[in-house]
N, C-alpha and C positions, 0 to 999 in steps of 0.2 A: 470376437472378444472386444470388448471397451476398452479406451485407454483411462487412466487415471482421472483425468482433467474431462472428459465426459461420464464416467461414474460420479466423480463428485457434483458436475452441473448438475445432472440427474436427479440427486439427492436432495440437492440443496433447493430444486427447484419445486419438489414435490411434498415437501415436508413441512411447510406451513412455514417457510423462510419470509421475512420481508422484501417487497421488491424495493432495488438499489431507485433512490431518490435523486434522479439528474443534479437539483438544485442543490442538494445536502454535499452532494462531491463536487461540485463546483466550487462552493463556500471552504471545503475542504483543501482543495486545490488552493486557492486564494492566501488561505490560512498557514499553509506546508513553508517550510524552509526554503526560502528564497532560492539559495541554493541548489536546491533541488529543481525548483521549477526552470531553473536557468541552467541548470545541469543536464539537462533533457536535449540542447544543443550543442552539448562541448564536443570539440571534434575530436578528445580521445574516444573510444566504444569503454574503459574500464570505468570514464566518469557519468557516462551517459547508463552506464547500469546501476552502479551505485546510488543514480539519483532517481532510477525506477524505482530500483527498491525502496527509498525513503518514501517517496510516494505512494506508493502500495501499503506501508509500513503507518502510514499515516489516516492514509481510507479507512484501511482496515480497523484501525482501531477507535476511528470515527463512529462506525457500523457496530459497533460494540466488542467488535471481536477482540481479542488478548492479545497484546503487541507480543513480540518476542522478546523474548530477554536482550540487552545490550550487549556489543559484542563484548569479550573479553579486557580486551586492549582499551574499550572507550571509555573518558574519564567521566565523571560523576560531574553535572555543575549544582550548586546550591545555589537557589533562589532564593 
């Protein structure tokens, strides 16, 4: 039986997906919330997850994908 996360490589790999652009995530990475990319070394584990996910959060929707809704609690900024 497959786990979850190799069904979906599976998928994703076989069905006319784009393949992931070194350079495009790169530029992404560069582009991500400061924050984040410097969150990746904090010696809490609660801040160094929170700043994966931003990151992921941000690839992802590089890649065209649907960001997730913001959490609940987060405030709105106007620009």
């Amino acid at each position: 039986m497959r786990s979850g996360l190799a069904m979906l490589f599976f998928l994703c790999s076989h069905m006319g997906m784009d393949r992931i652009d070194t350079a495009r995530v790169a530029e992404t990475l560069l582009a991500a919330p400061g924050w984040a990319r410097v969150g990746l070394t904090a010696p809490t584990s609660h801040m160094r997850v929170e700043a994966a996910f931003e990151l992921a959060r941000v690839i992802v929707e590089s890649v065209g994908g649907s960001p997730e809704p913001a959490h609940i609690d987060q405030l709105g900024l106007s620009l």
